[in-house]
Gaussian input, Z-matrix of N, CA and C with variables (Angstrom, degrees):
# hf/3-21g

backbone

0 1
 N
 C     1     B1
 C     2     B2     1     A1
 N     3     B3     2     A2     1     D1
 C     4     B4     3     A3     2     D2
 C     5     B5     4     A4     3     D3
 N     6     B6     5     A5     4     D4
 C     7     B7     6     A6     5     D5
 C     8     B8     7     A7     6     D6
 N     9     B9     8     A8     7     D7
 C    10    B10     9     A9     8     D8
 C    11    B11    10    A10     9     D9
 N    12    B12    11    A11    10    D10
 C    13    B13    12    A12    11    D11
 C    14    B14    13    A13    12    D12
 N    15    B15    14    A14    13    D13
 C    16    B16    15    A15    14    D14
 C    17    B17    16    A16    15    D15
 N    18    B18    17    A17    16    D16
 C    19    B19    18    A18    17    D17
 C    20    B20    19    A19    18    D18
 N    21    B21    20    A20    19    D19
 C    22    B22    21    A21    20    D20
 C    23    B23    22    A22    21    D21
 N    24    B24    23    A23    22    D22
 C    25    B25    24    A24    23    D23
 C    26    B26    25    A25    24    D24
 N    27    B27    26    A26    25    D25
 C    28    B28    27    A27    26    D26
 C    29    B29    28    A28    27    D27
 N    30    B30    29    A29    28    D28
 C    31    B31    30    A30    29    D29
 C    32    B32    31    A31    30    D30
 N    33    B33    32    A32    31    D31
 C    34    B34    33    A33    32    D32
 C    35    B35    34    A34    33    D33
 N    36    B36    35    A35    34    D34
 C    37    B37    36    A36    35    D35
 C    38    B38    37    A37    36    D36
 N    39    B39    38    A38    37    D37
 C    40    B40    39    A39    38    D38
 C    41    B41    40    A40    39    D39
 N    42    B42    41    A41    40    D40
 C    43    B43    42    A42    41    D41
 C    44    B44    43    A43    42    D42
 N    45    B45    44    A44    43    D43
 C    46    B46    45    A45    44    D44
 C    47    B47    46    A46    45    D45
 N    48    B48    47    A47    46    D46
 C    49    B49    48    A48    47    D47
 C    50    B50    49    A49    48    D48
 N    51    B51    50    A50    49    D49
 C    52    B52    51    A51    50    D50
 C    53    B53    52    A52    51    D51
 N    54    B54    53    A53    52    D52
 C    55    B55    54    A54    53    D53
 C    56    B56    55    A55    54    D54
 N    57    B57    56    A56    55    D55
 C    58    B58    57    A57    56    D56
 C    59    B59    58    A58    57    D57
 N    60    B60    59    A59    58    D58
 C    61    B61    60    A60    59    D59
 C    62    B62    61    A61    60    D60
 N    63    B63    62    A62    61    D61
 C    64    B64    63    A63    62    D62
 C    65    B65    64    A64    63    D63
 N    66    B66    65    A65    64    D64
 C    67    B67    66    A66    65    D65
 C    68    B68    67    A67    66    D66
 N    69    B69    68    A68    67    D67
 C    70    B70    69    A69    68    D68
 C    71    B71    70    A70    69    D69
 N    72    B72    71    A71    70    D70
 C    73    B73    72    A72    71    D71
 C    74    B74    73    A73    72    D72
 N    75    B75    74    A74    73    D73
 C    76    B76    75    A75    74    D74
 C    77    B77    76    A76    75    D75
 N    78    B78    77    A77    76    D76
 C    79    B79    78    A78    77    D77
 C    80    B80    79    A79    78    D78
 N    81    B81    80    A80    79    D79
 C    82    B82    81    A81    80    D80
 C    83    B83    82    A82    81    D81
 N    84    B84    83    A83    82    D82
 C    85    B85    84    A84    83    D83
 C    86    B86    85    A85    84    D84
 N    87    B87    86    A86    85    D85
 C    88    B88    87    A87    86    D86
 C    89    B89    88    A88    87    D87
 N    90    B90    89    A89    88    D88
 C    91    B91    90    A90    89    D89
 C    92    B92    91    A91    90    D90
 N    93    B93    92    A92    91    D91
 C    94    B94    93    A93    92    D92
 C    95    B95    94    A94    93    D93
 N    96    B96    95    A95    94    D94
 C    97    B97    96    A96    95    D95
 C    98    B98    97    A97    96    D96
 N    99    B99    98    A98    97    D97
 C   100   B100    99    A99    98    D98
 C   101   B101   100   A100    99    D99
 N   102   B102   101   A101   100   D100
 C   103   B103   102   A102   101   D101
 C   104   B104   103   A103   102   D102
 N   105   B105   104   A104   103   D103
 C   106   B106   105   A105   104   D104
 C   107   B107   106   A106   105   D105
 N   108   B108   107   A107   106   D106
 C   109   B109   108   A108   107   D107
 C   110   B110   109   A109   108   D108
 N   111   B111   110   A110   109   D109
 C   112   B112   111   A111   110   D110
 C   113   B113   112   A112   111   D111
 N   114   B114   113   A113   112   D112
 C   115   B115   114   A114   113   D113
 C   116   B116   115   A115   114   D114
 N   117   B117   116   A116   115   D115
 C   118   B118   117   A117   116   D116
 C   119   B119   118   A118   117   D117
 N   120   B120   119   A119   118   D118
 C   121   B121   120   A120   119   D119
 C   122   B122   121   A121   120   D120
 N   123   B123   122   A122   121   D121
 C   124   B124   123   A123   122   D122
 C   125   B125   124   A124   123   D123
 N   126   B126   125   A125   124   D124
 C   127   B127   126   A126   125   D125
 C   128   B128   127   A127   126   D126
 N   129   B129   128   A128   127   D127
 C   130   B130   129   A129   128   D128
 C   131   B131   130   A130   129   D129
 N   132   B132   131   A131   130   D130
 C   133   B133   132   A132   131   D131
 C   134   B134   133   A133   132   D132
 N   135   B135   134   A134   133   D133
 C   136   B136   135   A135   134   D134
 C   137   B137   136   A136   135   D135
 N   138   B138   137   A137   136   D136
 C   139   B139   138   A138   137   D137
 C   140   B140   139   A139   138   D138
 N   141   B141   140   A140   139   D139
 C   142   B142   141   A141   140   D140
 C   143   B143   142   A142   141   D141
 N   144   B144   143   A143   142   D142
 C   145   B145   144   A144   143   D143
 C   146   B146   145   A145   144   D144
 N   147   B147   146   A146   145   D145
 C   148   B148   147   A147   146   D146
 C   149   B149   148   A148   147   D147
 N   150   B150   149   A149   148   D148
 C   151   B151   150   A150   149   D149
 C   152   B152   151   A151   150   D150
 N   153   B153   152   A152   151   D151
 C   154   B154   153   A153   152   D152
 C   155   B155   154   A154   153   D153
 N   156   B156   155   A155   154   D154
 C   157   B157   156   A156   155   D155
 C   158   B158   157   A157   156   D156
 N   159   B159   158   A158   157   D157
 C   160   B160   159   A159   158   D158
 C   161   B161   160   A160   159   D159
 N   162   B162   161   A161   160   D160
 C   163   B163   162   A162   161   D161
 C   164   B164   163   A163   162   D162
 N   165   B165   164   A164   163   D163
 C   166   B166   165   A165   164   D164
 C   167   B167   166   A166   165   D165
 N   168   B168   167   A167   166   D166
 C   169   B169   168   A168   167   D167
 C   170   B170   169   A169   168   D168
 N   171   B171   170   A170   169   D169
 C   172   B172   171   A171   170   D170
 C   173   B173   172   A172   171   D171
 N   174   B174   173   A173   172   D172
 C   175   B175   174   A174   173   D173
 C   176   B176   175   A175   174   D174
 N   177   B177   176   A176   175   D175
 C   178   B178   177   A177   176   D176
 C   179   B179   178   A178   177   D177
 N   180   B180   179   A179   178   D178
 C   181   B181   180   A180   179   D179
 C   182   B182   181   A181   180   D180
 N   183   B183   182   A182   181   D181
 C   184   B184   183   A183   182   D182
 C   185   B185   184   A184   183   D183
 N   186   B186   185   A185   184   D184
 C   187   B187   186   A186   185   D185
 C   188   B188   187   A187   186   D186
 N   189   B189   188   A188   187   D187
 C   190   B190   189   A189   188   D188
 C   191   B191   190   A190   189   D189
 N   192   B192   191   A191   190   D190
 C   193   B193   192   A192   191   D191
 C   194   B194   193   A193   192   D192
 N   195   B195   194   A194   193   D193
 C   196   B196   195   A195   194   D194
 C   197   B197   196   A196   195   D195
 N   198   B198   197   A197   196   D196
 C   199   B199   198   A198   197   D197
 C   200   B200   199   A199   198   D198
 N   201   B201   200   A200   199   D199
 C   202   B202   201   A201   200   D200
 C   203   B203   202   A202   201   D201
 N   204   B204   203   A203   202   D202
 C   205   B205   204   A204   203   D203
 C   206   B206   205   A205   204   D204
 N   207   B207   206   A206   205   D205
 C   208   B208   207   A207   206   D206
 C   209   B209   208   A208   207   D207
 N   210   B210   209   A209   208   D208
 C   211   B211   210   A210   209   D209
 C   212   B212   211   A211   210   D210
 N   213   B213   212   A212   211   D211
 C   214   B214   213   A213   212   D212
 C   215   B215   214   A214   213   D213
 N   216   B216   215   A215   214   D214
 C   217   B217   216   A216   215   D215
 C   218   B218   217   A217   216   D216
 N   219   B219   218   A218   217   D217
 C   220   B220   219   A219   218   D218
 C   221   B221   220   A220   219   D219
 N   222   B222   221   A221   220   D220
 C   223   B223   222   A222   221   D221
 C   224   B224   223   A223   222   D222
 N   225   B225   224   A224   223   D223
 C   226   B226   225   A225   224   D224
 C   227   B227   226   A226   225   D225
 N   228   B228   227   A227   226   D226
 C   229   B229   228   A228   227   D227
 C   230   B230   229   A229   228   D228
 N   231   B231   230   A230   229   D229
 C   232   B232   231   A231   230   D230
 C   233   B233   232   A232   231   D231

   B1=1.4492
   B2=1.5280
   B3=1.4396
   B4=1.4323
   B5=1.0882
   B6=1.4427
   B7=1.5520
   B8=1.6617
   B9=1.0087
   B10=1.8479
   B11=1.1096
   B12=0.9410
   B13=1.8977
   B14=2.0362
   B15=0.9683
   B16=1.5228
   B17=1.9180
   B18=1.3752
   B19=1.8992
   B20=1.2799
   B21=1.6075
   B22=1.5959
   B23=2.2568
   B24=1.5023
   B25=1.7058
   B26=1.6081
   B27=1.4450
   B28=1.4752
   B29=1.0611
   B30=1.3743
   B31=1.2310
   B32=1.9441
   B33=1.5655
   B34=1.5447
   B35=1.1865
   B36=1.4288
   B37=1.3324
   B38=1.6512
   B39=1.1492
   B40=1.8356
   B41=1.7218
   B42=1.2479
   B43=1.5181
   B44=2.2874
   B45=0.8380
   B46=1.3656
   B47=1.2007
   B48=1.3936
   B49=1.6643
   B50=1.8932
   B51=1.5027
   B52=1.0787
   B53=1.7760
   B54=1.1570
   B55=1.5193
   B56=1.9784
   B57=0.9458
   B58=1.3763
   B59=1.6923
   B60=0.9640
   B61=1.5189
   B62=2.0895
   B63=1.8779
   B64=1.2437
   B65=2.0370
   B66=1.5231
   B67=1.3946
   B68=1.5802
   B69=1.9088
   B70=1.4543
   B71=1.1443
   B72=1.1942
   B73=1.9066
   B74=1.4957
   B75=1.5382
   B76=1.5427
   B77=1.6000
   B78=1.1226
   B79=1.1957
   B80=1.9552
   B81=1.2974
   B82=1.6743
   B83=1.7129
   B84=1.6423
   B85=1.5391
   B86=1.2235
   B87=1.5054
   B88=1.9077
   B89=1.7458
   B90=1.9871
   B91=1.4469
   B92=2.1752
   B93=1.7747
   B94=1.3229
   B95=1.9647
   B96=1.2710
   B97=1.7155
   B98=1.1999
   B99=1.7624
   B100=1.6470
   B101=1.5406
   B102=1.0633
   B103=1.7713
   B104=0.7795
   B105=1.4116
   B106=1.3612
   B107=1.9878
   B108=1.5900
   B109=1.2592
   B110=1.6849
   B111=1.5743
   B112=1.5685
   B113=1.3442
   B114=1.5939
   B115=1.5030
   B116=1.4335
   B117=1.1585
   B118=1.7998
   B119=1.3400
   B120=1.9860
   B121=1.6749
   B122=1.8760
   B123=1.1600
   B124=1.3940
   B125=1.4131
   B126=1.9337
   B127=0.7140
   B128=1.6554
   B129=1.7427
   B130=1.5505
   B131=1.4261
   B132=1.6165
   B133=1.1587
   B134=1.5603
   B135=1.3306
   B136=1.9531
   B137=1.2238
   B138=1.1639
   B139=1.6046
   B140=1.3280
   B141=1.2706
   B142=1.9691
   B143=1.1202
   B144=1.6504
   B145=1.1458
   B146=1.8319
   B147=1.3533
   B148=1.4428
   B149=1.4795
   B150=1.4642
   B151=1.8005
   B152=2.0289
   B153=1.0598
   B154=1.6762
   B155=1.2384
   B156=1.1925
   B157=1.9980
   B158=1.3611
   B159=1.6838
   B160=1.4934
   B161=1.7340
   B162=1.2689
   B163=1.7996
   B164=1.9303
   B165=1.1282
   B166=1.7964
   B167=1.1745
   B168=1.5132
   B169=1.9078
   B170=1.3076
   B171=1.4972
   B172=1.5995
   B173=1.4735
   B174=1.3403
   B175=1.6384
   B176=1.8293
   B177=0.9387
   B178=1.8392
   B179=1.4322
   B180=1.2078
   B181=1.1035
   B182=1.6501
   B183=1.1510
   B184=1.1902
   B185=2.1335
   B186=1.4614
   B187=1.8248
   B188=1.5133
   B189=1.4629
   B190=1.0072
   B191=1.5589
   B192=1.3314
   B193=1.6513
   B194=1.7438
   B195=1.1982
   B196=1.7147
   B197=1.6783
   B198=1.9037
   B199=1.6897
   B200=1.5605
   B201=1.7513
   B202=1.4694
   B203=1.7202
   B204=1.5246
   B205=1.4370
   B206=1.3602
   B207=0.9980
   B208=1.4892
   B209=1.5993
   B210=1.2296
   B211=1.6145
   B212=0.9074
   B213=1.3180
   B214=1.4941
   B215=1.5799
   B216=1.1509
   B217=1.7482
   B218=1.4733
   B219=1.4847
   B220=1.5410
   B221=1.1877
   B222=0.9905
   B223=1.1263
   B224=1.5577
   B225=1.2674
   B226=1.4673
   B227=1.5738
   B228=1.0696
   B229=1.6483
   B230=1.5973
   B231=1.4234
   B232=1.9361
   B233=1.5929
   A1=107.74
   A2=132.65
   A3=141.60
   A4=99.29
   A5=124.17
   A6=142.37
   A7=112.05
   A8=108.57
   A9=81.60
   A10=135.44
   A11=127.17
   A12=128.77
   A13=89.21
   A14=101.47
   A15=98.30
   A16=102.23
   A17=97.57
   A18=89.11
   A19=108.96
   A20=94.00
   A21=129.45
   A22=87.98
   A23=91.75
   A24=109.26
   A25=88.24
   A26=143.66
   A27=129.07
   A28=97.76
   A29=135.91
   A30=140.14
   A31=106.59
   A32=92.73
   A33=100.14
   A34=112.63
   A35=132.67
   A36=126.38
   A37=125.53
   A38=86.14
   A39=96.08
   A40=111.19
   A41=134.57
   A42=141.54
   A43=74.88
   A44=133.98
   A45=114.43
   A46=106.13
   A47=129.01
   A48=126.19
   A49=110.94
   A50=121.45
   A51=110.20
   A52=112.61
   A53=130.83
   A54=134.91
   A55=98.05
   A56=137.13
   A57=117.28
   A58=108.65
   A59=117.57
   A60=114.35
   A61=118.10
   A62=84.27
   A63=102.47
   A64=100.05
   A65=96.31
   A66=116.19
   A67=115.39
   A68=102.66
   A69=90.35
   A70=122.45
   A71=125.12
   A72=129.22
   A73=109.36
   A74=106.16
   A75=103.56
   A76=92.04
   A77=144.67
   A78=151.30
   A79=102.92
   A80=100.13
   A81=112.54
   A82=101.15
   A83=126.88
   A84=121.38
   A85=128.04
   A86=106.15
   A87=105.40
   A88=81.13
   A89=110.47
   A90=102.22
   A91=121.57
   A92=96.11
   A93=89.86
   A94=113.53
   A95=76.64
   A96=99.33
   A97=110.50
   A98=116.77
   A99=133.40
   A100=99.70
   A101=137.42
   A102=114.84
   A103=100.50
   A104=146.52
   A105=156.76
   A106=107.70
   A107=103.36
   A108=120.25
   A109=103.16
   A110=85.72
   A111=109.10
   A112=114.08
   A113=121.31
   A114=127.74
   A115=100.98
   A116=125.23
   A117=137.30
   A118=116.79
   A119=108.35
   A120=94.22
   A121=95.78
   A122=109.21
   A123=119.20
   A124=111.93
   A125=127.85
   A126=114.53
   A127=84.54
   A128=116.89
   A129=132.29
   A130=103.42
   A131=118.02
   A132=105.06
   A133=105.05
   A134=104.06
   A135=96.89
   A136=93.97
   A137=155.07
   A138=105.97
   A139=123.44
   A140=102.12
   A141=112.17
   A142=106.11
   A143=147.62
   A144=148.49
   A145=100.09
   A146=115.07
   A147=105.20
   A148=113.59
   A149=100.71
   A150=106.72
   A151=102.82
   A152=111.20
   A153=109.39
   A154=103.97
   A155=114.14
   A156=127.17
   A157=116.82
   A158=94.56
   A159=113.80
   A160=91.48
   A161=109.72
   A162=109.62
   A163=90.49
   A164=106.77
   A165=85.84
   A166=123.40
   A167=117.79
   A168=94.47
   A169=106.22
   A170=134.19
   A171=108.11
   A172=109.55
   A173=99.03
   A174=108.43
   A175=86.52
   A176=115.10
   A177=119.91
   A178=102.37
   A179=110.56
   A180=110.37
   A181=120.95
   A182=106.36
   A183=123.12
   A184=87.30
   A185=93.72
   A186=118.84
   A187=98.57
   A188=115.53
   A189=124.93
   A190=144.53
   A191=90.26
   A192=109.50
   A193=107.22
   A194=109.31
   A195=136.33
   A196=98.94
   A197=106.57
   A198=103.17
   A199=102.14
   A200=115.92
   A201=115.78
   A202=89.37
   A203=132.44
   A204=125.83
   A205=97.44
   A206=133.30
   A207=114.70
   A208=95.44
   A209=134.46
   A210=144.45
   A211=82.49
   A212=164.20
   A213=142.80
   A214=91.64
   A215=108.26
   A216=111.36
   A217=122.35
   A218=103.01
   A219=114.81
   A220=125.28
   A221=136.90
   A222=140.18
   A223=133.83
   A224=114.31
   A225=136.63
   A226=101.80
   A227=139.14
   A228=141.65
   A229=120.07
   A230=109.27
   A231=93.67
   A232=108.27
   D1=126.00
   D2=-166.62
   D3=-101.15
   D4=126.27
   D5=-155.58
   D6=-135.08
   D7=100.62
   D8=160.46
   D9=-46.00
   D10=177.83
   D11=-158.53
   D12=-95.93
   D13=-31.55
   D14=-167.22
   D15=-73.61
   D16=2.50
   D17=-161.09
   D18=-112.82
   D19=-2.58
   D20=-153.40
   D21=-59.00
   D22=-63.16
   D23=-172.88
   D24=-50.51
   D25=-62.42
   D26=-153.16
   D27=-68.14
   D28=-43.99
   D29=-162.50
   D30=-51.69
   D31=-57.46
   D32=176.06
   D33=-61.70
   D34=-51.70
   D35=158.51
   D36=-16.51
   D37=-63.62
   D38=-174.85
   D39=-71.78
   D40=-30.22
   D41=-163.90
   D42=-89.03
   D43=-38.61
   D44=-166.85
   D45=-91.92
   D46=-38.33
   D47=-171.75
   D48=-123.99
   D49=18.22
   D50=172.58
   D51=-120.51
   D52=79.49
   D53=-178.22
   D54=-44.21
   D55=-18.42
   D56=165.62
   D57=-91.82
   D58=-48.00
   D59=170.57
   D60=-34.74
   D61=-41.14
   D62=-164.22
   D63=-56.23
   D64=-58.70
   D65=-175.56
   D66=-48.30
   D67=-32.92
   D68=175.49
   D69=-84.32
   D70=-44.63
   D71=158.53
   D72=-15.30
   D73=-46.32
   D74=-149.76
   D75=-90.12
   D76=-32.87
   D77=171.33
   D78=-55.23
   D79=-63.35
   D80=-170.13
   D81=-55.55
   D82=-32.63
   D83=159.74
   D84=-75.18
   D85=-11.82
   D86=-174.16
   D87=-79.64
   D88=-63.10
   D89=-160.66
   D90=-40.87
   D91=-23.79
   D92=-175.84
   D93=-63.60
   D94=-45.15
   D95=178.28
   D96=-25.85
   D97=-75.08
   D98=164.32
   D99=-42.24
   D100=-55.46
   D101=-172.22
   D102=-62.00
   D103=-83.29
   D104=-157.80
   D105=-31.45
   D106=-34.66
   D107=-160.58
   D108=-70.44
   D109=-61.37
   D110=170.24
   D111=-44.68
   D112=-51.00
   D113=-162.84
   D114=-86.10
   D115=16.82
   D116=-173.75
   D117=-105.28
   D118=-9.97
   D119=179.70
   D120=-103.02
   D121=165.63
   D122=166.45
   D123=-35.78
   D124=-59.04
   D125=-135.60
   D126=-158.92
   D127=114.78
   D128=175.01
   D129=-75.10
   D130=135.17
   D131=161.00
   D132=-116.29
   D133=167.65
   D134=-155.99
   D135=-60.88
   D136=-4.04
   D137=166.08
   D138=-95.62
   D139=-5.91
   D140=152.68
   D141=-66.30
   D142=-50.38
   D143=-171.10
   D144=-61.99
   D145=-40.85
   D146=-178.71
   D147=-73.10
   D148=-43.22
   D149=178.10
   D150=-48.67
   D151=-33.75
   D152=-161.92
   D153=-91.99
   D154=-13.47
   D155=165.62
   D156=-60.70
   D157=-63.47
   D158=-179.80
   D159=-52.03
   D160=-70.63
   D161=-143.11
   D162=-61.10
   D163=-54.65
   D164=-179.35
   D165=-41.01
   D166=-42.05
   D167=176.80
   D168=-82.23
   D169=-1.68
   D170=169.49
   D171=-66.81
   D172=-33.10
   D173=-160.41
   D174=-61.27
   D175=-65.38
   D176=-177.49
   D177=-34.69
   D178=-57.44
   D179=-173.02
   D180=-59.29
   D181=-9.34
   D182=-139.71
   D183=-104.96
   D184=-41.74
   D185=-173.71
   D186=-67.14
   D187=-50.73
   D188=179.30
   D189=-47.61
   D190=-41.33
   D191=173.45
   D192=-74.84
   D193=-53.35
   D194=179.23
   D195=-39.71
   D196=-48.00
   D197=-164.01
   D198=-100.57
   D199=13.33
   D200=176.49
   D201=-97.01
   D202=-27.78
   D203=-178.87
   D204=-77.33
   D205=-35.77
   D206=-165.72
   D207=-69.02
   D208=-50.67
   D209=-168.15
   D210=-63.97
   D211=-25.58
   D212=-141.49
   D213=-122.46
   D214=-36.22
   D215=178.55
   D216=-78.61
   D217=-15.00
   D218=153.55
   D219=-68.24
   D220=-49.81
   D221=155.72
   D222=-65.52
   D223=17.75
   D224=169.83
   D225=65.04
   D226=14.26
   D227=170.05
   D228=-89.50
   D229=19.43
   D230=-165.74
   D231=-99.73

C-alpha cells in the first residue's frame, strides 16, 4: 500500500491500536497472495480469470476502506 511519508505515523498508529484496520491489512495481503497465486500459472482459464476479477476488487475494496481510516484518523474522527 503507497503512503505518503506524512501518513506513515497514522498508518503505524492504526496497525498497533485499530483491530479493524488490523483485519483489513490482513485480508488486503492474503487477497494479494491469491493474485499473485493465480497470476503464477502459464495460462488462466476463465474461471481463474473471473476468480482474479472478483478477488481484485475485494482487494480494492479492501485498500479502500483501510485509506478512508487513515483520512478519517487525520482528522481525529476514526
Amino acid at each position: 500500500m503507497s503512503v505518503e511519508v506524512k501518513d506513515e505515523a497514522v498508518l503505524q498508529r492504526l496497525r498497533k491500536e485499530n483491530q479493524e484496520f488490523q483485519q483489513w491489512e490482513q485480508e488486503h495481503r492474503q487477497l494479494e497472495e491469491t493474485l499473485l497465486s493465480i497470476d503464477a500459472h502459464p495460462y488462466i482459464s476463465p474461471e481463474e480469470e473471473i476468480e482474479r476479477k472478483r478477488v481484485q476488487k475485494l482487494k480494492l475494496a479492501a485498500k479502500d476502506r483501510m485509506m478512508e481510516m487513515v483520512r478519517r484518523s487525520q482528522f481525529g474522527s476514526a
